[in-house]
Backbone bond lengths (Angstrom), bond angles and torsions (degrees), N, CA, C in turn:
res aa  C-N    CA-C-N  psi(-1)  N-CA   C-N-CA  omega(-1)  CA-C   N-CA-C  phi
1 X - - - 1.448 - - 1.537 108.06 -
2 X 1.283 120.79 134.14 1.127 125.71 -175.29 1.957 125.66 -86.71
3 X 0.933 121.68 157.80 1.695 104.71 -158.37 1.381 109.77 -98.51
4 X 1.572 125.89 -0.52 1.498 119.62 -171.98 1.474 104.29 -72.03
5 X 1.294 143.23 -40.77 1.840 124.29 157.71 1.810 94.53 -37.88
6 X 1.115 104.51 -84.94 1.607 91.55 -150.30 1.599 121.54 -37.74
7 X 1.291 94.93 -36.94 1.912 104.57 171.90 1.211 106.30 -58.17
8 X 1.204 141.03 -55.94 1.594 144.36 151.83 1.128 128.97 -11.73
9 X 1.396 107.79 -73.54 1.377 123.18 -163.56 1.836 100.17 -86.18
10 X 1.203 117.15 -30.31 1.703 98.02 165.97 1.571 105.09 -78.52
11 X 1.276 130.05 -28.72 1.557 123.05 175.09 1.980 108.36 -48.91
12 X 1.233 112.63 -47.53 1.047 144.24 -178.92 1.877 92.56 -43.74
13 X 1.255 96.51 -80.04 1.468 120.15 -159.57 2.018 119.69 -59.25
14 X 1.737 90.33 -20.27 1.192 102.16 171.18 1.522 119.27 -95.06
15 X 1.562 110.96 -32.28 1.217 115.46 170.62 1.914 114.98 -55.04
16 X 1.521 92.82 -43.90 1.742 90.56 171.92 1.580 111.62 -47.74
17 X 1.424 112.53 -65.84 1.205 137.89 179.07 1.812 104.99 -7.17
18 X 1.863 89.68 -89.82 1.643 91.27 164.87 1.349 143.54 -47.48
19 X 1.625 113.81 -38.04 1.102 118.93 143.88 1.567 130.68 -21.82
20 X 1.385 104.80 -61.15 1.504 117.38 -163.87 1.457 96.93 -61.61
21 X 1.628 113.10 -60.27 1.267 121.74 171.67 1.764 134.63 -23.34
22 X 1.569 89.85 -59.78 1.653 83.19 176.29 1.471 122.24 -75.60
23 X 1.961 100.84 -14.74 1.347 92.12 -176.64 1.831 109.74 -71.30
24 X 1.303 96.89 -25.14 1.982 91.80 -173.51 1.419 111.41 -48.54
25 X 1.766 134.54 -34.43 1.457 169.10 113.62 2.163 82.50 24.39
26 X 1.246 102.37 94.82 1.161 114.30 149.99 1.683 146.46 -101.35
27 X 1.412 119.71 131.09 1.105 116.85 -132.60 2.220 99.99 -87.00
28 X 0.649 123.63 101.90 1.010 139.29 166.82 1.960 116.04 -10.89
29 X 1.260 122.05 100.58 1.721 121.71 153.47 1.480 116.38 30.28
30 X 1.662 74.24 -101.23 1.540 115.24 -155.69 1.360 95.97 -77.83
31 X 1.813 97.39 -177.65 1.636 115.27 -159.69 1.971 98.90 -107.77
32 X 1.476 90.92 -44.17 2.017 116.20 -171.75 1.629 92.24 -54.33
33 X 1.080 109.26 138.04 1.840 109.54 143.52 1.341 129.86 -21.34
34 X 1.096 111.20 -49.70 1.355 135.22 -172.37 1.867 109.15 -36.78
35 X 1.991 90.60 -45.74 1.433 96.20 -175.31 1.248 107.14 -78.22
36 X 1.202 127.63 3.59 1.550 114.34 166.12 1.486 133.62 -68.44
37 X 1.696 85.48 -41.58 1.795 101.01 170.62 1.131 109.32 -26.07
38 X 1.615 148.75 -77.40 1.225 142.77 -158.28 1.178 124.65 -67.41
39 X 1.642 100.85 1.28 2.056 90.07 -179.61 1.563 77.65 -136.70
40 X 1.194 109.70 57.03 1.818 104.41 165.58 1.628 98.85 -102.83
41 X 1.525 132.56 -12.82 1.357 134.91 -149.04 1.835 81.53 -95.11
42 X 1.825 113.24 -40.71 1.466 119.16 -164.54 1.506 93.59 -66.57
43 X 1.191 122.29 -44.00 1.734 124.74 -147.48 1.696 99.47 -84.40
44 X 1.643 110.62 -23.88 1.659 93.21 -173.11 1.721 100.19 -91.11
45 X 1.490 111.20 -22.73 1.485 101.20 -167.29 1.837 99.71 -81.10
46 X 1.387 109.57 -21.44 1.537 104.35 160.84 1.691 123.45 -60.28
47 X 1.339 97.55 -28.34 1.959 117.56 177.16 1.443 89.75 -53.83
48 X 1.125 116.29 -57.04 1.705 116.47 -152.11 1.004 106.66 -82.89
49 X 1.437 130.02 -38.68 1.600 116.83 -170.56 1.465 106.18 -102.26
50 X 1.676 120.57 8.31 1.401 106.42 142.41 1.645 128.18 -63.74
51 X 1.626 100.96 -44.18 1.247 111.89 -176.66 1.490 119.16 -53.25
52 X 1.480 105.94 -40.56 0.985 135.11 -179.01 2.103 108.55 -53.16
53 X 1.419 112.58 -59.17 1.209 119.15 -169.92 1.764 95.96 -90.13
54 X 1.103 130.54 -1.46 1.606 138.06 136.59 1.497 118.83 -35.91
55 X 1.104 100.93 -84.94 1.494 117.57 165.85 1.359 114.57 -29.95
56 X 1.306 136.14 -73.63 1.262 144.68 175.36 1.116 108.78 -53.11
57 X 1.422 147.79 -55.60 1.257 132.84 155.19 1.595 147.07 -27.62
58 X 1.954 93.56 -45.75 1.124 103.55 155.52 1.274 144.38 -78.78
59 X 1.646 115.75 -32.47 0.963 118.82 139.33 1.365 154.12 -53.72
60 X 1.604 120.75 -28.74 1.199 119.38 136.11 1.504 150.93 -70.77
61 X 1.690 97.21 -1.19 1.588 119.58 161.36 1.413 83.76 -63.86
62 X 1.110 155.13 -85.69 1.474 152.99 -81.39 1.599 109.47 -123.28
63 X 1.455 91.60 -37.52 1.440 103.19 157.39 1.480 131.22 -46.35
64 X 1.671 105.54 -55.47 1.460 134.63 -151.98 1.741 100.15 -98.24
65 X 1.943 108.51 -5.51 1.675 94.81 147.16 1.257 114.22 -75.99
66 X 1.180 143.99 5.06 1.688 128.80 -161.03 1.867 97.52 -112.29
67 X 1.295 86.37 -20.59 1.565 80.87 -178.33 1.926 107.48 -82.07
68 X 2.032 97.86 142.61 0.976 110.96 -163.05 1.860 106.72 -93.76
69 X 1.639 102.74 -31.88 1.102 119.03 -160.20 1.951 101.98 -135.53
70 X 1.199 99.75 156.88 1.647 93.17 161.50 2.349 112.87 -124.12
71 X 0.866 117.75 149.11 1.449 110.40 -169.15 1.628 83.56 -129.43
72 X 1.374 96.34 166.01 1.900 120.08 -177.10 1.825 99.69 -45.01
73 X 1.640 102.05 -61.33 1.206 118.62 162.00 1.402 139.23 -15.04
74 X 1.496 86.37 -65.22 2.207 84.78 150.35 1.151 141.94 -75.76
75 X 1.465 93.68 -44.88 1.632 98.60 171.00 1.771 116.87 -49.53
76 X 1.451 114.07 -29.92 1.224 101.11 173.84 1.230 97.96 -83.71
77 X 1.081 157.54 -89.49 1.607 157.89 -176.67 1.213 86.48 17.29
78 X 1.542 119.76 -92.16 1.373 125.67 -151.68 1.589 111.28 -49.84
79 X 1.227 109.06 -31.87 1.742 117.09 -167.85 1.166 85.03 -63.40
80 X 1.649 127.66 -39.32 1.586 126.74 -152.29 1.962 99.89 -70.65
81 X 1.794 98.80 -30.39 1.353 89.79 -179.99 1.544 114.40 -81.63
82 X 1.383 109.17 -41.11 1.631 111.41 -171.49 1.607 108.01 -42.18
83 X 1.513 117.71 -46.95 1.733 115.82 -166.53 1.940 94.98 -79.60
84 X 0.674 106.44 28.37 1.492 90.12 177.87 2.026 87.01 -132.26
85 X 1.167 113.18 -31.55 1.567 114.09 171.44 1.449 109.90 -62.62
86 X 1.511 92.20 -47.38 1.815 95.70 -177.79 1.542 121.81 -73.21
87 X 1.522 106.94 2.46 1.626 92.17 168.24 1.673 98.55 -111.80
88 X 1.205 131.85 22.94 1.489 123.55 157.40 1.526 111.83 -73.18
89 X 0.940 131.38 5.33 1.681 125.20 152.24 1.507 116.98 -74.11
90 X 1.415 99.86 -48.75 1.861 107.22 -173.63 2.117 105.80 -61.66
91 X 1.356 85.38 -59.24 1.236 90.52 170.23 1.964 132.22 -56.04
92 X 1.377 110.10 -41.48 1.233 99.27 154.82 1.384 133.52 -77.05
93 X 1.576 130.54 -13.50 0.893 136.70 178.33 1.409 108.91 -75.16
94 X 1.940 125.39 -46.32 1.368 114.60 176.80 1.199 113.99 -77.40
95 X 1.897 124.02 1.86 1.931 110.23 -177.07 1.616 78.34 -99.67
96 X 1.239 139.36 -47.29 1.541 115.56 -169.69 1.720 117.66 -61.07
97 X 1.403 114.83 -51.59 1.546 116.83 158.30 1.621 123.31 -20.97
98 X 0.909 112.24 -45.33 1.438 138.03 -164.30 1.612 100.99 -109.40
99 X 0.980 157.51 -18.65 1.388 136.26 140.95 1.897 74.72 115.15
100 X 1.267 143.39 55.52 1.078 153.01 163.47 2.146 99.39 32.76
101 X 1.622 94.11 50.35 1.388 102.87 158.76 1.925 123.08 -33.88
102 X 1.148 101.02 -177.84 1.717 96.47 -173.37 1.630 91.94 -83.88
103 X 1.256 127.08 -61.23 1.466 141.26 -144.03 1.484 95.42 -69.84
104 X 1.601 140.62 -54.35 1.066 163.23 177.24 1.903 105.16 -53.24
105 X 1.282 100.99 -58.93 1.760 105.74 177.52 1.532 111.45 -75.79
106 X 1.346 124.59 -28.60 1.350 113.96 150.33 1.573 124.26 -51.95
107 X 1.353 119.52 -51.52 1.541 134.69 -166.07 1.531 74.32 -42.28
108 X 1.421 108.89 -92.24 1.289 131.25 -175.63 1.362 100.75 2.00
109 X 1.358 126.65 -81.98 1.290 126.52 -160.34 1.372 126.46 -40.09
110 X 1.880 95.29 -39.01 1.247 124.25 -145.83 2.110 76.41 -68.93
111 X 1.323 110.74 -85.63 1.055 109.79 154.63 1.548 136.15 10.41
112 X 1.432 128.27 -57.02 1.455 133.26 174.89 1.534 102.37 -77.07
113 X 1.654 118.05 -38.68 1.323 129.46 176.03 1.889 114.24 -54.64
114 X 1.397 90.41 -53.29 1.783 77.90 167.52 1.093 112.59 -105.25
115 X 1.081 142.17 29.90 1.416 129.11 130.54 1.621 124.42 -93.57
116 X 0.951 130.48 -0.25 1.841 148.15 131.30 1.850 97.58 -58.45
117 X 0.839 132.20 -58.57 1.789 119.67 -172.05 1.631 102.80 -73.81
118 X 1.139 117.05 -29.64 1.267 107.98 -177.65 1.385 115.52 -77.20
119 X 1.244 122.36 -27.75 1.651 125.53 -168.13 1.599 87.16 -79.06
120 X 1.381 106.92 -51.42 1.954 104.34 -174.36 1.677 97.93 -48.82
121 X 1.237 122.99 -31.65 1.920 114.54 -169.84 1.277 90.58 -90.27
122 X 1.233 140.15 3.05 1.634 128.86 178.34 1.685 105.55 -92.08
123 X 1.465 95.54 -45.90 1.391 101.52 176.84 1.638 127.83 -74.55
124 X 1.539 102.10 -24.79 1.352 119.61 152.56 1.649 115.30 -38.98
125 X 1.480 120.09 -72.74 0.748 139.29 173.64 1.754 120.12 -36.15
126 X 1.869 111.67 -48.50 1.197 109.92 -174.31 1.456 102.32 -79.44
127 X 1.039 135.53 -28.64 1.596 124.70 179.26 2.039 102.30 -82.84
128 X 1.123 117.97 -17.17 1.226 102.15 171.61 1.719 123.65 -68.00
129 X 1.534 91.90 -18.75 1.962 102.55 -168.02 1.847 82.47 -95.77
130 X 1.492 127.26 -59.95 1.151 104.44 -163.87 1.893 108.15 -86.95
131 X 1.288 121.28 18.64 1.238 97.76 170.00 2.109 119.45 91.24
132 X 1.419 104.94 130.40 1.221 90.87 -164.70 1.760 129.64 -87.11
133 X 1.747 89.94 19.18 1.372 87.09 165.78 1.700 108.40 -99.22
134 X 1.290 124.42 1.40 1.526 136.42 -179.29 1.811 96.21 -36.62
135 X 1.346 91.33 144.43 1.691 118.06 158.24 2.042 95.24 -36.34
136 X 0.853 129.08 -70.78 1.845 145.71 -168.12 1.422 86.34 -37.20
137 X 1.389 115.36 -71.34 1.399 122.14 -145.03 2.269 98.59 -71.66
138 X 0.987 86.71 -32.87 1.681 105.16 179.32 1.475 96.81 -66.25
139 X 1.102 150.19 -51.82 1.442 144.57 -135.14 1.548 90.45 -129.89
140 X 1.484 130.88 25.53 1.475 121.29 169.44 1.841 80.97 -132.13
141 X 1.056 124.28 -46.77 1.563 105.80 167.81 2.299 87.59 70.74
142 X 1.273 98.79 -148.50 1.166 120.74 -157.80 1.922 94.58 -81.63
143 X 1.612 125.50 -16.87 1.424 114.03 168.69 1.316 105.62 68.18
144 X 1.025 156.26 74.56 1.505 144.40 -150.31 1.772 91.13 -109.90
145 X 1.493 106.40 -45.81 1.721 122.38 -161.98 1.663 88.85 -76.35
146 X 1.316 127.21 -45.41 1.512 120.48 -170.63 1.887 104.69 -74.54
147 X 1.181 127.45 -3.10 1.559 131.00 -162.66 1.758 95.58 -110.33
148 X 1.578 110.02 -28.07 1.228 119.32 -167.57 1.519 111.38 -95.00
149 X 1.079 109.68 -48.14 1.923 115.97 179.36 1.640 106.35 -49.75
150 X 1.509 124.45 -34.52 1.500 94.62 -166.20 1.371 106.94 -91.27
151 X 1.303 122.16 4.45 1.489 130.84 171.16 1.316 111.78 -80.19
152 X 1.466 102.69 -29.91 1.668 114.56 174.17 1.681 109.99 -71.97
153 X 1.633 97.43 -51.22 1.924 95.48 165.21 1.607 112.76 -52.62
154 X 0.998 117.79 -46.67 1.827 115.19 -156.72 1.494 83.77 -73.04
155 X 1.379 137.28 -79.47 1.266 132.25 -142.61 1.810 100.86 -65.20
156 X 1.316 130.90 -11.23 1.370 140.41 -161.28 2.275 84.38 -86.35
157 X 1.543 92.06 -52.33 1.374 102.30 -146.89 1.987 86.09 -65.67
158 X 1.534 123.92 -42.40 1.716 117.05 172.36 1.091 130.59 -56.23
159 X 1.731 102.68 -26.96 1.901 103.91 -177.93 1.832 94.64 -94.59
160 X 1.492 117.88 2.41 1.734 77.24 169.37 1.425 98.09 -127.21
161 X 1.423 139.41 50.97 1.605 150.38 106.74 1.799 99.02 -32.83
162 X 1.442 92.39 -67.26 1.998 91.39 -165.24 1.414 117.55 -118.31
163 X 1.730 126.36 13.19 1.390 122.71 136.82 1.388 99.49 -158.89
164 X 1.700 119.38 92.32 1.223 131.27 150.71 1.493 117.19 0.35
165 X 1.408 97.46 -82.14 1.857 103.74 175.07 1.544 122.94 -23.24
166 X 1.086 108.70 -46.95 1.370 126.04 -152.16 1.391 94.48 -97.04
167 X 1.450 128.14 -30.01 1.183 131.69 173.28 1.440 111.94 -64.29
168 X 1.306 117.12 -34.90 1.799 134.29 -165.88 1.487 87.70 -76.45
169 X 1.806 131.47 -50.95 1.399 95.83 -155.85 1.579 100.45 -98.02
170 X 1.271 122.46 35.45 1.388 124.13 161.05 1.594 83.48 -84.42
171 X 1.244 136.09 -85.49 1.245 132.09 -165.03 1.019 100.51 -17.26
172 X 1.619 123.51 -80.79 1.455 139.42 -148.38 1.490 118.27 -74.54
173 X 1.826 108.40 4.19 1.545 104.13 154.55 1.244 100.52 -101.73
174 X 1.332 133.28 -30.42 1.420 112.90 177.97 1.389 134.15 -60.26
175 X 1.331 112.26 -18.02 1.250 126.36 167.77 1.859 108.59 -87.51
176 X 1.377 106.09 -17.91 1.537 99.42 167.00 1.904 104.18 -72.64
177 X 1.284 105.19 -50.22 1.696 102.02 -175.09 1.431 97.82 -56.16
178 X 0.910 149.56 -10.86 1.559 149.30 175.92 1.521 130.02 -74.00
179 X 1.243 86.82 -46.85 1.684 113.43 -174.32 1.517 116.30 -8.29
180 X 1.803 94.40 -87.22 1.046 113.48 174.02 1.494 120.08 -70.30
181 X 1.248 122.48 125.37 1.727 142.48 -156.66 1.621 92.44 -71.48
182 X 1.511 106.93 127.11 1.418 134.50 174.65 1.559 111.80 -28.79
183 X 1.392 104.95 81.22 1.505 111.61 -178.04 1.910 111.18 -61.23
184 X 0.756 107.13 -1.66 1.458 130.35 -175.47 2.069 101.06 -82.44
185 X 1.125 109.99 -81.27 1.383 104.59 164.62 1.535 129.93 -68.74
186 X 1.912 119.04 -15.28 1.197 115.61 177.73 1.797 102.19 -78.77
187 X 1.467 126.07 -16.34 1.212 108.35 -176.63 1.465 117.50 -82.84
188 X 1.535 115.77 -30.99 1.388 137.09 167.24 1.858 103.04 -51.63
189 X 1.232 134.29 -39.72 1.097 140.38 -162.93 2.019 100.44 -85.11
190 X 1.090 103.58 -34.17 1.222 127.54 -175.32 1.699 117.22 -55.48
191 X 1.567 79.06 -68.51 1.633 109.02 162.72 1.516 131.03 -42.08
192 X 1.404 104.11 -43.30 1.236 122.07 -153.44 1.977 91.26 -101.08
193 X 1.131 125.52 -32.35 1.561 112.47 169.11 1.878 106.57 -96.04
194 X 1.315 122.37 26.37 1.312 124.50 158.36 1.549 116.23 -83.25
């Protein structure tokens, strides 16, 4: 089975995603600055979990050149990641609402956390169909950033029980170690149309 639906239909599924996101983004009263203040908590936790569903996009663009084939197997994988992508609206919408409360900025985490385990079972998945000498398995090597982020989720998701803040910029470095798209599979991808 060939992978351009699946490339599609998660392109599809993320574009909603953000979509949904900015629409939760309520438009403010007043005319002054002033009225912005109160939906500055909505607009940065929307900052992050755009960046956030950025990342995953791009990175699973980059991924999903190496793949040769798609099996039942992935297609669920990925579904396993998309519903865990698709509730980063609910979840950023009740930690920004809420001034990134403890209970709400945990959810959150909980949230980025399985959707970080799920992309690792997606990618699981693509070296299980093509095999572990595959291009995938070659261009993740030792994974250092995929071994490191959910330690970054868990310890993000304990410090904001008892200081939110501090919980957010665990998030907001993990999405810095992210940033830049997995030079690890973009060189393999590189390689491979030379």
């Amino acid at each position: 089975m060939g992978k351009t639906r699946l490339e599609a239909f998660s392109d599809g599924v993320l574009a909603i995603i953000i979509t949904i996101m900015v629409l939760e983004m309520k438009v403010p009263h007043g005319v002054s600055l002033g009225a912005l203040w109160p939906v500055l908590p909505v607009f940065l936790s929307y900052v992050l979990s755009f960046v956030y569903v950025g990342i995953y996009w791009n990175n699973h663009h980059h991924m999903l050149h190496l793949v040769r084939s798609v099996s039942g197997g992935i297609l669920w994988a990925n579904l396993h990641l998309l519903f865990w992508l698709s509730l980063l609206p609910f979840a950023t919408g009740w930690m920004g609402e809420n001034h990134f409360a403890a209970v709400p900025s945990a959810l959150y985490g909980v949230v980025l956390l399985m959707a970080a385990v799920a992309y690792w079972i997606l990618q699981r998945a693509i070296i299980r169909v093509q095999g572990p000498g595959s291009a995938l398995a070659g261009a993740l090597g030792r994974d250092w950033k995929g071994k490191l982020s959910p330690l970054i989720y868990v310890t993000g998701i304990v410090f904001s029980v008892c200081a939110p803040g501090l919980g957010m910029a665990f998030y907001a470095g993990a999405a810095l170690l992210w940033l830049v798209p997995d030079r690890r599979i973009e060189r393999v991808v590189v390689r491979s149309t030379d």
